[in-house]
PDB file of N, CA, C, O and CB in Angstrom:
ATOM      1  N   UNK A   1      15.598   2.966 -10.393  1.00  0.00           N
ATOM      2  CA  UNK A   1      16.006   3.912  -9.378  1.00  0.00           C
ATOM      3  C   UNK A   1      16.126   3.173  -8.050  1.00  0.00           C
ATOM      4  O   UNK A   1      15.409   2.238  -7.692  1.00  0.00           O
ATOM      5  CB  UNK A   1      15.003   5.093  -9.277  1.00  0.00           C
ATOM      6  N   UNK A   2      17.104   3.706  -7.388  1.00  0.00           N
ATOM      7  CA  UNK A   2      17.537   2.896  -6.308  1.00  0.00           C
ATOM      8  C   UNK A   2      16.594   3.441  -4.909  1.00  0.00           C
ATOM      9  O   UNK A   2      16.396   4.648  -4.769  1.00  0.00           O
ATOM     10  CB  UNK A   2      19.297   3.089  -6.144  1.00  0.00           C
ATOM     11  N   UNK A   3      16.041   2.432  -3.902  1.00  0.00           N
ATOM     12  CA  UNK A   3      15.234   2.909  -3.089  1.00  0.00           C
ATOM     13  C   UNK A   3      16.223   3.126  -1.974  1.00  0.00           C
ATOM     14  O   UNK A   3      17.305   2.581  -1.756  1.00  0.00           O
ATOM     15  CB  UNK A   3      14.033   2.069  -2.854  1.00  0.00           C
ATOM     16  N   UNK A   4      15.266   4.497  -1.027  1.00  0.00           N
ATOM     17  CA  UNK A   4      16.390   4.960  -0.035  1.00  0.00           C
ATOM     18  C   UNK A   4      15.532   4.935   1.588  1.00  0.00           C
ATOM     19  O   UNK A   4      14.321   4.738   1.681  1.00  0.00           O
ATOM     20  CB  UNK A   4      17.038   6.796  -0.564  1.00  0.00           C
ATOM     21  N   UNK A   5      16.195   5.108   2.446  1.00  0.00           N
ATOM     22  CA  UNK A   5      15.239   4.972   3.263  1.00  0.00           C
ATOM     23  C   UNK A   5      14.686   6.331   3.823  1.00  0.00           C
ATOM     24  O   UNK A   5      15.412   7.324   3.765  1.00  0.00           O
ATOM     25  CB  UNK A   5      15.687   4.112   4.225  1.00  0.00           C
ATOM     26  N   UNK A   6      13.527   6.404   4.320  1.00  0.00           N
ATOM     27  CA  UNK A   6      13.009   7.988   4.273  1.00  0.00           C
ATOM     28  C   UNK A   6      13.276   8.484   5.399  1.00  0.00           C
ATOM     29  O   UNK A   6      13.341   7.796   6.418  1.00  0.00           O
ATOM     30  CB  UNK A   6      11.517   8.288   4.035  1.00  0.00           C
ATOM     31  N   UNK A   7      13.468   9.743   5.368  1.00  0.00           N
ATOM     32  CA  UNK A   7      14.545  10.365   6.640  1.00  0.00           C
ATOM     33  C   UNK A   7      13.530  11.679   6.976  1.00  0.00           C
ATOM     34  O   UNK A   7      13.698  12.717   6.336  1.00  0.00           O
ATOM     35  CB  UNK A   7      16.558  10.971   5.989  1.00  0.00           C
ATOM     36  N   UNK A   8      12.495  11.595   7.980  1.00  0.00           N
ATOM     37  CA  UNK A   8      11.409  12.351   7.836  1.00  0.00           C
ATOM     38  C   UNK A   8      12.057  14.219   8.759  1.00  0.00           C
ATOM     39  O   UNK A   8      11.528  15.329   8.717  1.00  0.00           O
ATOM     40  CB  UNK A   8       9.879  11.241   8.722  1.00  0.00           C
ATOM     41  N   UNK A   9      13.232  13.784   9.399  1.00  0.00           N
ATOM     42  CA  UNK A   9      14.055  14.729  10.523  1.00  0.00           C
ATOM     43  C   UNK A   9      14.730  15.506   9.375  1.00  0.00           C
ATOM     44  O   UNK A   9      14.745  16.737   9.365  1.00  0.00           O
ATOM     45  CB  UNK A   9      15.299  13.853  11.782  1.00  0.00           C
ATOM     46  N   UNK A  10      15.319  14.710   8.355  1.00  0.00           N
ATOM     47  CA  UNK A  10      15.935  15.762   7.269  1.00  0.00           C
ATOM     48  C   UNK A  10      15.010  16.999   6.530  1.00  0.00           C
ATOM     49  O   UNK A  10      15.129  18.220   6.420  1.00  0.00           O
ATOM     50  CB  UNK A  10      16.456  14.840   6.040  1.00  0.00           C
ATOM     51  N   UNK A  11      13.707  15.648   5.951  1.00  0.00           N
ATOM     52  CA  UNK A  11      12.883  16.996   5.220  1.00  0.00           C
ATOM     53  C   UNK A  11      12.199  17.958   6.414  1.00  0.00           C
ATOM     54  O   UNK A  11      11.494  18.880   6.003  1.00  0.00           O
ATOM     55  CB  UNK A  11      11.438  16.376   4.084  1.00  0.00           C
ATOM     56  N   UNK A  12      12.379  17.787   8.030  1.00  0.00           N
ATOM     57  CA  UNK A  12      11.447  19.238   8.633  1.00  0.00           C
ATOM     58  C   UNK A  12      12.344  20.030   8.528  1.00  0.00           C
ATOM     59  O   UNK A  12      12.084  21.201   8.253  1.00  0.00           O
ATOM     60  CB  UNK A  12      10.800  19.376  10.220  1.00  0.00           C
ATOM     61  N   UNK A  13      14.000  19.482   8.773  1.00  0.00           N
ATOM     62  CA  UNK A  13      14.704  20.406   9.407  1.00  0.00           C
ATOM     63  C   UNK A  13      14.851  21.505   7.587  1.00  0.00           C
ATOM     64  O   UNK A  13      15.134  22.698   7.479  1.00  0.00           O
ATOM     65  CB  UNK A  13      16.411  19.535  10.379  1.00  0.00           C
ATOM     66  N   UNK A  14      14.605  20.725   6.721  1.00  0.00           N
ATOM     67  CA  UNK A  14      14.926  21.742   5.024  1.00  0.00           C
ATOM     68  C   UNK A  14      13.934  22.569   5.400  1.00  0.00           C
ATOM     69  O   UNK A  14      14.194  23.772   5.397  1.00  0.00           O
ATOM     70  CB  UNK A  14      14.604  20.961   3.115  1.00  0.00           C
ATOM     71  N   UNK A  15      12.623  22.139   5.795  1.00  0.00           N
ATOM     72  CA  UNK A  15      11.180  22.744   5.634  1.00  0.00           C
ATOM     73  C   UNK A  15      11.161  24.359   6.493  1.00  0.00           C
ATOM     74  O   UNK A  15      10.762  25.486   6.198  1.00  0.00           O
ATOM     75  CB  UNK A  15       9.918  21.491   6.430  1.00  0.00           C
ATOM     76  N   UNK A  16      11.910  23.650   7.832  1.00  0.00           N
ATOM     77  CA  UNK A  16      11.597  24.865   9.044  1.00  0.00           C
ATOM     78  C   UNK A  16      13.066  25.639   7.900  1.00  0.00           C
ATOM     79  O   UNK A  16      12.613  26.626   7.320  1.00  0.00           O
ATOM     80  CB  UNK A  16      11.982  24.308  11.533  1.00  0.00           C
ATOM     81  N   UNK A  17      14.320  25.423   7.591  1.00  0.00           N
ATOM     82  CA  UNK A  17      14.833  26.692   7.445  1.00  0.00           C
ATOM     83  C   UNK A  17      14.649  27.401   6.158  1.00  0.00           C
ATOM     84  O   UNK A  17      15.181  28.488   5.935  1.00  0.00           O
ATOM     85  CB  UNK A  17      16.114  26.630   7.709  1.00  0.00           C
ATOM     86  N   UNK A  18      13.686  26.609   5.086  1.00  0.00           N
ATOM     87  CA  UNK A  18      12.962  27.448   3.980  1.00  0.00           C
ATOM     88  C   UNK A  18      12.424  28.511   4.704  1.00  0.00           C
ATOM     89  O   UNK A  18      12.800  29.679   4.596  1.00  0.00           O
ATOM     90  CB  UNK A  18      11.804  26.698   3.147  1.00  0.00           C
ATOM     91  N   UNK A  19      11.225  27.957   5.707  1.00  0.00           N
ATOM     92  CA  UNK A  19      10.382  29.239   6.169  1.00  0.00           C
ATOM     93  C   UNK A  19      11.059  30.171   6.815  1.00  0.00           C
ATOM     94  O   UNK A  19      10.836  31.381   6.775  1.00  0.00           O
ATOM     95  CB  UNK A  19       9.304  28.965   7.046  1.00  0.00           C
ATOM     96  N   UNK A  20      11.776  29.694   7.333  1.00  0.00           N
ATOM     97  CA  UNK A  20      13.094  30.883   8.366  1.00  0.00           C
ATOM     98  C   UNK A  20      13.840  32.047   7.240  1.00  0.00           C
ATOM     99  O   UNK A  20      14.394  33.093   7.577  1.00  0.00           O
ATOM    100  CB  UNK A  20      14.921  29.616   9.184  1.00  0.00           C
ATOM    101  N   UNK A  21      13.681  31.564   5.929  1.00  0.00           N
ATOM    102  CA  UNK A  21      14.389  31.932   4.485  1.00  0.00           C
ATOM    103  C   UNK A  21      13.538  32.806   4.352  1.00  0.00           C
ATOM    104  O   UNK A  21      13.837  33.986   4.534  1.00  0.00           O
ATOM    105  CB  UNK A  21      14.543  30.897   3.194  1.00  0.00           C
ATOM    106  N   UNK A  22      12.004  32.334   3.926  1.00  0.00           N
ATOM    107  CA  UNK A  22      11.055  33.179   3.799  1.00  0.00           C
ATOM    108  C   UNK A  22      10.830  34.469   4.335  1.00  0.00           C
ATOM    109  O   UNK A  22      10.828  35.574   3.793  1.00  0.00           O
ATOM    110  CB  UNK A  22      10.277  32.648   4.041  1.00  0.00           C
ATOM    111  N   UNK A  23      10.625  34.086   5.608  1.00  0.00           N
ATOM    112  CA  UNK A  23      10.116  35.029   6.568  1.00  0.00           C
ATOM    113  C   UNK A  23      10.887  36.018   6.459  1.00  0.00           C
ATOM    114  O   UNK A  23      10.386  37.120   6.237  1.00  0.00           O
ATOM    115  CB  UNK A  23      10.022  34.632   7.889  1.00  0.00           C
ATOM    116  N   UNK A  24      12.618  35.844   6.615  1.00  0.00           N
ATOM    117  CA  UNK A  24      13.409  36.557   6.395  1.00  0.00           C
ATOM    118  C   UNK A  24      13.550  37.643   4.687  1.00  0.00           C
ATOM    119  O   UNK A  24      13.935  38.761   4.346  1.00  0.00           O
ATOM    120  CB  UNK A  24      14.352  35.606   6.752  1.00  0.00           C
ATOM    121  N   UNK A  25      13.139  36.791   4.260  1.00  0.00           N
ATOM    122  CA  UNK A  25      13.303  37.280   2.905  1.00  0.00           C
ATOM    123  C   UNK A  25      12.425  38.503   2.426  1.00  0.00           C
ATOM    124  O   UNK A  25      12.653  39.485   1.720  1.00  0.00           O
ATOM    125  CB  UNK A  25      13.042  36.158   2.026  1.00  0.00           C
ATOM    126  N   UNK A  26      11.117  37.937   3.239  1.00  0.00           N
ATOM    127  CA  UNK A  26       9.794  38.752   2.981  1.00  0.00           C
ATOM    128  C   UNK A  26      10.302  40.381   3.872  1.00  0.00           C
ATOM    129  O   UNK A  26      10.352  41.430   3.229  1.00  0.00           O
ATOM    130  CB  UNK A  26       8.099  37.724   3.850  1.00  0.00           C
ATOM    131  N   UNK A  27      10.572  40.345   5.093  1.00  0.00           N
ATOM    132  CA  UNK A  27      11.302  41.332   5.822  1.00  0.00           C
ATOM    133  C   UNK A  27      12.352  42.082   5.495  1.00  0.00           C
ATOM    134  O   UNK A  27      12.602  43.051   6.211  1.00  0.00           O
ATOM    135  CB  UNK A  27      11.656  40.902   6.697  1.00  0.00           C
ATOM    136  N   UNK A  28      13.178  41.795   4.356  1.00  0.00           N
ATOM    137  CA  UNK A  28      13.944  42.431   3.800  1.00  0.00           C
ATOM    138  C   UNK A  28      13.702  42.940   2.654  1.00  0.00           C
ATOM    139  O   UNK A  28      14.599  43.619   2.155  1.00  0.00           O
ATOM    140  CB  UNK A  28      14.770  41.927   3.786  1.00  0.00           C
ATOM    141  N   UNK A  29      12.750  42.807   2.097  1.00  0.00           N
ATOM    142  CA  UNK A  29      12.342  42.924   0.630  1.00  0.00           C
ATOM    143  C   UNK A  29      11.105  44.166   1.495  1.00  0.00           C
ATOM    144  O   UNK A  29      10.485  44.928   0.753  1.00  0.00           O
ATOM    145  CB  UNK A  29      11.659  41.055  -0.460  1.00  0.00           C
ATOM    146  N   UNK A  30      10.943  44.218   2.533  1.00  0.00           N
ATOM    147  CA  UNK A  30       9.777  45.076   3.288  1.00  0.00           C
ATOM    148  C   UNK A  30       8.184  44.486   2.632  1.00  0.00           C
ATOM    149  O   UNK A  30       7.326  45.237   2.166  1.00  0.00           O
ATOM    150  CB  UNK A  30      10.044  47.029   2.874  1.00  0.00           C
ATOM    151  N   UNK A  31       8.103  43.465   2.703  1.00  0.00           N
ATOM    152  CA  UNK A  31       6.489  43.241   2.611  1.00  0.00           C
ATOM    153  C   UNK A  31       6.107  42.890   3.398  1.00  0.00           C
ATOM    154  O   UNK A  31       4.883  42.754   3.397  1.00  0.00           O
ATOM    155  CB  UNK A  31       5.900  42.543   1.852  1.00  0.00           C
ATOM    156  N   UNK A  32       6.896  42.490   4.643  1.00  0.00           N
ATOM    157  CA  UNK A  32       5.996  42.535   5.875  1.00  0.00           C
ATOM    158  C   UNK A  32       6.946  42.947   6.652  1.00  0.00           C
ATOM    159  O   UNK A  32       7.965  43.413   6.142  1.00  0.00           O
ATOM    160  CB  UNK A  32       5.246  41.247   6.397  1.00  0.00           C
ATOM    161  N   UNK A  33       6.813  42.864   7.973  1.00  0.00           N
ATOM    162  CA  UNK A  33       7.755  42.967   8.983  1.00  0.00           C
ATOM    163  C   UNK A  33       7.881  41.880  10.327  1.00  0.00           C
ATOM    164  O   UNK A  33       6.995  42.018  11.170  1.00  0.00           O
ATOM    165  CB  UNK A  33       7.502  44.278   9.434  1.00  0.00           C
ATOM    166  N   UNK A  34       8.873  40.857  10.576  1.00  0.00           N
ATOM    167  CA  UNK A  34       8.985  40.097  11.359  1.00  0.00           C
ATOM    168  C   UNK A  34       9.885  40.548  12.986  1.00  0.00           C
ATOM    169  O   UNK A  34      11.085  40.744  13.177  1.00  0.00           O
ATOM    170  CB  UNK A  34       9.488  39.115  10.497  1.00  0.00           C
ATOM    171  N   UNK A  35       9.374  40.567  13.403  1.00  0.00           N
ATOM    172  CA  UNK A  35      10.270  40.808  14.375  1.00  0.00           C
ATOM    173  C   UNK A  35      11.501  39.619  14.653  1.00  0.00           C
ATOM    174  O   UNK A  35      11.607  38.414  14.424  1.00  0.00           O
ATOM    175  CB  UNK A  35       9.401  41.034  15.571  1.00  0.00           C
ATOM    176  N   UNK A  36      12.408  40.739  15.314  1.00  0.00           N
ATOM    177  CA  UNK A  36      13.613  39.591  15.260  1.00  0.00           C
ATOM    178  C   UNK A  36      13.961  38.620  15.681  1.00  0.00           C
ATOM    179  O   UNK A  36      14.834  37.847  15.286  1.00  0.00           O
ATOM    180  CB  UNK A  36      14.421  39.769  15.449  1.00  0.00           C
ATOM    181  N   UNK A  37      13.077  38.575  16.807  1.00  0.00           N
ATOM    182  CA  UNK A  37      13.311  37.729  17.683  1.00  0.00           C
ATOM    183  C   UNK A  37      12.122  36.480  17.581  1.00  0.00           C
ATOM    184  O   UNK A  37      11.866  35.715  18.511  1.00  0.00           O
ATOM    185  CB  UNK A  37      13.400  38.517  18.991  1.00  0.00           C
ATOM    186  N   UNK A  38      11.382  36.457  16.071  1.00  0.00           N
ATOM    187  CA  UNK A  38      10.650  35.306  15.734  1.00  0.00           C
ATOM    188  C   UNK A  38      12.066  34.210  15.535  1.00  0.00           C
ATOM    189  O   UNK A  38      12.247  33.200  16.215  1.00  0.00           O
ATOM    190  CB  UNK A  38       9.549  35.608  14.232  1.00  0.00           C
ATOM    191  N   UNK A  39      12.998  34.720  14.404  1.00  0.00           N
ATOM    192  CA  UNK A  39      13.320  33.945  14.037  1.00  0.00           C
ATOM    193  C   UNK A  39      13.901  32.684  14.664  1.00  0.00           C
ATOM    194  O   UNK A  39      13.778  31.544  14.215  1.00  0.00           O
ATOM    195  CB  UNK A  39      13.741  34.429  13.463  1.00  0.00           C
ATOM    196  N   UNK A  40      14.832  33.208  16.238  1.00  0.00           N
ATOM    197  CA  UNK A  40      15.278  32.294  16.888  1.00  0.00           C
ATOM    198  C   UNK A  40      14.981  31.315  16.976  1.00  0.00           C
ATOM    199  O   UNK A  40      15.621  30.293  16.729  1.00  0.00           O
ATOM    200  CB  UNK A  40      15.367  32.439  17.623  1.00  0.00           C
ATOM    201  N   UNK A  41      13.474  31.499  17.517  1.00  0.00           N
ATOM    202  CA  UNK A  41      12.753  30.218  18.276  1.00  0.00           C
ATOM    203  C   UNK A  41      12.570  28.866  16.962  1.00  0.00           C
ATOM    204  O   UNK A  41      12.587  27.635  16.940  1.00  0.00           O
ATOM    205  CB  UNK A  41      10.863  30.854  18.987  1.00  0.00           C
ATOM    206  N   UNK A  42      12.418  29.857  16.103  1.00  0.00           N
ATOM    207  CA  UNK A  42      11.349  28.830  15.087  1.00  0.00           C
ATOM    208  C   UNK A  42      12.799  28.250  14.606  1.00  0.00           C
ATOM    209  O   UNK A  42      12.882  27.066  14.934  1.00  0.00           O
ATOM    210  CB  UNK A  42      10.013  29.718  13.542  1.00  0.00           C
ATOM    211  N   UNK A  43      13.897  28.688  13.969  1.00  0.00           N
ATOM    212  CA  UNK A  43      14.734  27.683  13.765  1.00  0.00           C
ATOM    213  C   UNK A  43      15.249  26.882  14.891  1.00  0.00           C
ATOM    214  O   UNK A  43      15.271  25.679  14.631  1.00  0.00           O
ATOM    215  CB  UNK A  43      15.685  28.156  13.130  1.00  0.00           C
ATOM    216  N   UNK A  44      15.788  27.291  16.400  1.00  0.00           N
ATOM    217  CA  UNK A  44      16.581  26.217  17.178  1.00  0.00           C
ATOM    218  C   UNK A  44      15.088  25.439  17.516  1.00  0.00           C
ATOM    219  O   UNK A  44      15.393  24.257  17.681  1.00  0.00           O
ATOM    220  CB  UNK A  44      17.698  26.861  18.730  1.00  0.00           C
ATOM    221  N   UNK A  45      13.565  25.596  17.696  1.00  0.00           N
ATOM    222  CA  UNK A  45      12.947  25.070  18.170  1.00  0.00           C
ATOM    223  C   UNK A  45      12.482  24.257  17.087  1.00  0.00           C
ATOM    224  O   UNK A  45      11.554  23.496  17.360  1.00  0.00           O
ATOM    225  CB  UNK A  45      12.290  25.731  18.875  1.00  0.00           C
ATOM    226  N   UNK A  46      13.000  24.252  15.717  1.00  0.00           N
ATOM    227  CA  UNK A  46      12.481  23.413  14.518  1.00  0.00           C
ATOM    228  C   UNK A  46      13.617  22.239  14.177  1.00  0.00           C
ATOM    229  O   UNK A  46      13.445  21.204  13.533  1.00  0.00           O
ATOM    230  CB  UNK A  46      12.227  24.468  13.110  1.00  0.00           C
ATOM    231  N   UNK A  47      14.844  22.737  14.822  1.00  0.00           N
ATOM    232  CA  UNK A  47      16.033  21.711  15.038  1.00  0.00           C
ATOM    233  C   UNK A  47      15.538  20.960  16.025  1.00  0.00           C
ATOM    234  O   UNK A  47      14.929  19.894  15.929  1.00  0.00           O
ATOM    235  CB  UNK A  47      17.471  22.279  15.443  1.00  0.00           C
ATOM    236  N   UNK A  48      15.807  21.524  16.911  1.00  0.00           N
ATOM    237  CA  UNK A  48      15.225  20.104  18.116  1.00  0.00           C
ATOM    238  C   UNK A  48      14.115  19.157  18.195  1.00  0.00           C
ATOM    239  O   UNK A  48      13.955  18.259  19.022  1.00  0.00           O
ATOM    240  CB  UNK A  48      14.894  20.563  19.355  1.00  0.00           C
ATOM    241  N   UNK A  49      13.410  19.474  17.261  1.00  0.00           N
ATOM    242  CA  UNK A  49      11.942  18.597  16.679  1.00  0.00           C
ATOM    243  C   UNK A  49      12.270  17.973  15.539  1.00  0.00           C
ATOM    244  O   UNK A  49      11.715  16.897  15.317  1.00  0.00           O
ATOM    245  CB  UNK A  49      10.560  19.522  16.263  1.00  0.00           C
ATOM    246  N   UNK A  50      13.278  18.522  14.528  1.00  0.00           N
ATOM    247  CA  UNK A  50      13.911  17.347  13.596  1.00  0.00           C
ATOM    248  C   UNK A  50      14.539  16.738  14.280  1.00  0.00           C
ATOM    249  O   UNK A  50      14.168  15.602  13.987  1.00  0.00           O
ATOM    250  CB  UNK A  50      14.729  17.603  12.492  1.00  0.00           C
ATOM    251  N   UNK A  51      15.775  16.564  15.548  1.00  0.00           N
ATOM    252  CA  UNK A  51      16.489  16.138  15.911  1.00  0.00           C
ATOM    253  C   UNK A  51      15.602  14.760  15.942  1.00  0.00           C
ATOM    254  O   UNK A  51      15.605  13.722  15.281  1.00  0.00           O
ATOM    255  CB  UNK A  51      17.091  16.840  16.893  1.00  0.00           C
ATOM    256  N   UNK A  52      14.657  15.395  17.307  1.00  0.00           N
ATOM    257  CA  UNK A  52      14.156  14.123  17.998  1.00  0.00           C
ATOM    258  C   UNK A  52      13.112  13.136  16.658  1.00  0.00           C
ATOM    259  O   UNK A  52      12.675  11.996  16.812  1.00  0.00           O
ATOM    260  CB  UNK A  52      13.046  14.745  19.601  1.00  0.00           C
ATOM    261  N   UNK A  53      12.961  13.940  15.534  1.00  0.00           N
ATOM    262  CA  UNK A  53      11.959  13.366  14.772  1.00  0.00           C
ATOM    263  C   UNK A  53      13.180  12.036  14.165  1.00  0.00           C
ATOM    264  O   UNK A  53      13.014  10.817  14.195  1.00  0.00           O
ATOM    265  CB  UNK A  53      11.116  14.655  13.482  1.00  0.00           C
ATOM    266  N   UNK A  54      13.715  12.385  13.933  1.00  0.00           N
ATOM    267  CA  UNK A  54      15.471  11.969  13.024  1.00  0.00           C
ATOM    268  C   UNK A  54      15.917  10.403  14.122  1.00  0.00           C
ATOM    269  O   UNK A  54      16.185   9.268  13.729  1.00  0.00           O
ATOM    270  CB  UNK A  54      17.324  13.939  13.409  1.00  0.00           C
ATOM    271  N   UNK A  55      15.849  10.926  15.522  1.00  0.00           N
ATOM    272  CA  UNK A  55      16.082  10.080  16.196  1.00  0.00           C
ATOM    273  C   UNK A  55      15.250   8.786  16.679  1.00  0.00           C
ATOM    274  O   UNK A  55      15.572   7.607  16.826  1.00  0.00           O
ATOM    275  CB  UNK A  55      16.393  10.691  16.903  1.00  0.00           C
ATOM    276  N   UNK A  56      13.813   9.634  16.901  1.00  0.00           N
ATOM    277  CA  UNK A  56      12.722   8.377  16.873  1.00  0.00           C
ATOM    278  C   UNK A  56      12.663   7.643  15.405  1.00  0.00           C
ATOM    279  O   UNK A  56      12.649   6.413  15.453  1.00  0.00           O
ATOM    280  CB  UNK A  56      11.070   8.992  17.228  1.00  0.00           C
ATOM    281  N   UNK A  57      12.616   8.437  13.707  1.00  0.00           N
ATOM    282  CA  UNK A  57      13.126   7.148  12.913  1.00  0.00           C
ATOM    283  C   UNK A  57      13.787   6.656  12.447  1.00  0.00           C
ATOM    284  O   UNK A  57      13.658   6.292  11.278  1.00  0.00           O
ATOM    285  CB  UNK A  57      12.935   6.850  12.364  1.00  0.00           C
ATOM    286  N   UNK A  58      15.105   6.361  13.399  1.00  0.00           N
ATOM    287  CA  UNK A  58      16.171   5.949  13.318  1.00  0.00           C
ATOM    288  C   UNK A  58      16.075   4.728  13.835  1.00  0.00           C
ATOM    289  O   UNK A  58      16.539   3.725  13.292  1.00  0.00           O
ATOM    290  CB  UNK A  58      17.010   6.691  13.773  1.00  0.00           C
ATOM    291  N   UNK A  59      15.483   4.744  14.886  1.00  0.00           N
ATOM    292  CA  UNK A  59      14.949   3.629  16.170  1.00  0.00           C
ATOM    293  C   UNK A  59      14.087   2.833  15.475  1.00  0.00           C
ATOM    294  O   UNK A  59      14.396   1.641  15.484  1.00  0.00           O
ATOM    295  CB  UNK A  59      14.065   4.289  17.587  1.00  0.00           C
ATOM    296  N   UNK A  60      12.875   3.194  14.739  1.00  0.00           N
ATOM    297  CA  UNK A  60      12.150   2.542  14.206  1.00  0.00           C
ATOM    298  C   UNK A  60      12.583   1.815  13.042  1.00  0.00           C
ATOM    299  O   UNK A  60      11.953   0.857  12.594  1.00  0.00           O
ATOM    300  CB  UNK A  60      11.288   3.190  14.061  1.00  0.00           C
ATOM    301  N   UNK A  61      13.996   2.403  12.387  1.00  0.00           N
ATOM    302  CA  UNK A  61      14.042   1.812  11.361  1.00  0.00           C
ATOM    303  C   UNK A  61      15.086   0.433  11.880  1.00  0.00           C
ATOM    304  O   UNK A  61      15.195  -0.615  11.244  1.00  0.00           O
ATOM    305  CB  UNK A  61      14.507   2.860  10.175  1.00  0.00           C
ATOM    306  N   UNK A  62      15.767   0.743  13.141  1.00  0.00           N
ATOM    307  CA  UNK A  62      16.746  -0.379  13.333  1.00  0.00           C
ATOM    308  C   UNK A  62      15.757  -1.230  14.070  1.00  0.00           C
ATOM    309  O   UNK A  62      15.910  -2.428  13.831  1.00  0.00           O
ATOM    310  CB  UNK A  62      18.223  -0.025  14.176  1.00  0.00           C
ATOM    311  N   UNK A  63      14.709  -0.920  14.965  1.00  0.00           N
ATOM    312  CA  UNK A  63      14.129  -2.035  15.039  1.00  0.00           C
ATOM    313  C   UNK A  63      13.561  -3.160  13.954  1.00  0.00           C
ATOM    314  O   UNK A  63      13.660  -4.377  14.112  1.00  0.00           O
ATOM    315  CB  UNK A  63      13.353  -1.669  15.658  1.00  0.00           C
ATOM    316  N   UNK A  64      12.840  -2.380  12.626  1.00  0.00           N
ATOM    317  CA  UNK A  64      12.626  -3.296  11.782  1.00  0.00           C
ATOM    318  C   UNK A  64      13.205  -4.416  11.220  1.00  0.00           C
ATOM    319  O   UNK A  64      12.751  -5.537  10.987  1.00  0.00           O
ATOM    320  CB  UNK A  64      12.444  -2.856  11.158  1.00  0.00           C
ATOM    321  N   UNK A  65      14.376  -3.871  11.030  1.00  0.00           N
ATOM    322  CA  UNK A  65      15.815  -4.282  10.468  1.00  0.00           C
ATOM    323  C   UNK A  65      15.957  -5.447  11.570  1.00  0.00           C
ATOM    324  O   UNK A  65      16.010  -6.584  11.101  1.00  0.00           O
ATOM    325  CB  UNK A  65      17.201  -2.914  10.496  1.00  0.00           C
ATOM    326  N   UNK A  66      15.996  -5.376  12.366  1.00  0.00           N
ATOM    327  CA  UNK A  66      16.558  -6.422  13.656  1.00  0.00           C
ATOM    328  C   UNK A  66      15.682  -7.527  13.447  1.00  0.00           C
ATOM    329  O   UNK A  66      16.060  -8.685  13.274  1.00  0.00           O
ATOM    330  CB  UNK A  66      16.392  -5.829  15.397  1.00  0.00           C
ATOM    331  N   UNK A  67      13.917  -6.937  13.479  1.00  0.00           N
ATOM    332  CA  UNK A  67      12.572  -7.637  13.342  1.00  0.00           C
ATOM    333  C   UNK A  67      12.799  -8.460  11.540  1.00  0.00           C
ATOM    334  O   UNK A  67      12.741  -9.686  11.644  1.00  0.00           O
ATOM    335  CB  UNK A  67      11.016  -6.160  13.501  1.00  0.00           C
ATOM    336  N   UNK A  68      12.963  -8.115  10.480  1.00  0.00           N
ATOM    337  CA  UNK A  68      13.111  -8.943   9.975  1.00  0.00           C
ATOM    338  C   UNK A  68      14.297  -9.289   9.296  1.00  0.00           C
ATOM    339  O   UNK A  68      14.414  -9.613   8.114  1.00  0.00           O
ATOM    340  CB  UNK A  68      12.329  -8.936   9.513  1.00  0.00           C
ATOM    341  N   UNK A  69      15.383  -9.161  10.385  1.00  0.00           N
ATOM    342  CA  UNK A  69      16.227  -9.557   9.765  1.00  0.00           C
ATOM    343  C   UNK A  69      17.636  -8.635   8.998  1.00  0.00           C
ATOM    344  O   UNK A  69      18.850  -8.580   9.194  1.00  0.00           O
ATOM    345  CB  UNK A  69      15.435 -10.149   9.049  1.00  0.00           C
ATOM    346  N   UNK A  70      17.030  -8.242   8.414  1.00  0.00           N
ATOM    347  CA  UNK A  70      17.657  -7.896   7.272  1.00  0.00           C
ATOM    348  C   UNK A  70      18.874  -7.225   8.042  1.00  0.00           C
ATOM    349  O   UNK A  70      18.824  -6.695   9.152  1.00  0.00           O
ATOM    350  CB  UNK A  70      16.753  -6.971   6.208  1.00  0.00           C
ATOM    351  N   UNK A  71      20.617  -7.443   6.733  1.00  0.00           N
ATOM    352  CA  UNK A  71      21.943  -6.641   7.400  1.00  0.00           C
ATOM    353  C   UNK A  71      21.368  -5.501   7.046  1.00  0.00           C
ATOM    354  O   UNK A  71      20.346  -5.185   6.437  1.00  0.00           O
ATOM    355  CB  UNK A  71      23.615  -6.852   6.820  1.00  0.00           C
ATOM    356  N   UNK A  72      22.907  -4.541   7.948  1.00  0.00           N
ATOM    357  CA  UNK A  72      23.054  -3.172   7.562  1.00  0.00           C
ATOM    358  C   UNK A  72      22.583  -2.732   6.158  1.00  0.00           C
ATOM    359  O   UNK A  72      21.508  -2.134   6.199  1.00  0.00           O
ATOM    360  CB  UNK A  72      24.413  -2.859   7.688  1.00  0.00           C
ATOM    361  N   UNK A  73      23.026  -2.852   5.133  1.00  0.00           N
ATOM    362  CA  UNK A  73      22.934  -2.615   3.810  1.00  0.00           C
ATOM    363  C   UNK A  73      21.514  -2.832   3.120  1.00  0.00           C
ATOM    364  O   UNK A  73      21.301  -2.272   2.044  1.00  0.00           O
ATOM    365  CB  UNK A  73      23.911  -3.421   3.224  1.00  0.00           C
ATOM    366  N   UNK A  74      20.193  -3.912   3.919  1.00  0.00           N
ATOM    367  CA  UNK A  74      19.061  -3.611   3.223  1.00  0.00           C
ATOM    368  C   UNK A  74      18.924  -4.527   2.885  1.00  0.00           C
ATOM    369  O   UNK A  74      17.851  -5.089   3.106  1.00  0.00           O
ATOM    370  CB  UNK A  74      18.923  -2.777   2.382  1.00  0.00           C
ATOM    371  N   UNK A  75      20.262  -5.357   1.946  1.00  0.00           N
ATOM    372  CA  UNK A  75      20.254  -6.501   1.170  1.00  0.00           C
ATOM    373  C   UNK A  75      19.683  -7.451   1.377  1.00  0.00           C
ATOM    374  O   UNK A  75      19.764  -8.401   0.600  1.00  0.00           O
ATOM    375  CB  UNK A  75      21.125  -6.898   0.993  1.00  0.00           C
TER     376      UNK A  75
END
């Protein structure tokens, strides 16, 4: 299996809009009740924390890359 590099901004941003799924889901199905105006925050405020998460290891990963070397491709 081929190794990939880990993209920690991808899995919050899946994570925060599962729960955004949830929450929603649970509220429509009536087992609880969310107000509407949860949902906003928690998805644009769960984007902008993957963003910046996505962006700081992006940085970290091209510094390594630079640090030892290695091209684009890993190889």
């Amino acid at each position: 299996m081929l190794r990939h590099e880990p993209q920690p901004g991808r899995l919050l941003a899946g994570t925060v809009l599962v729960a955004a799924a949830v929450l929603y889901t649970g509220d429509a199905a009536s087992a609880w009740s969310v107000p509407w105006w949860v949902l906003f925050p928690l998805v644009c405020g769960g984007l902008w924390v993957a963003a910046a998460v996505g962006v700081f290891g992006h940085l970290v990963r091209r510094r390594r890359r630079r640090r030892t070397g290695d091209r684009v491709g890993g190889h």
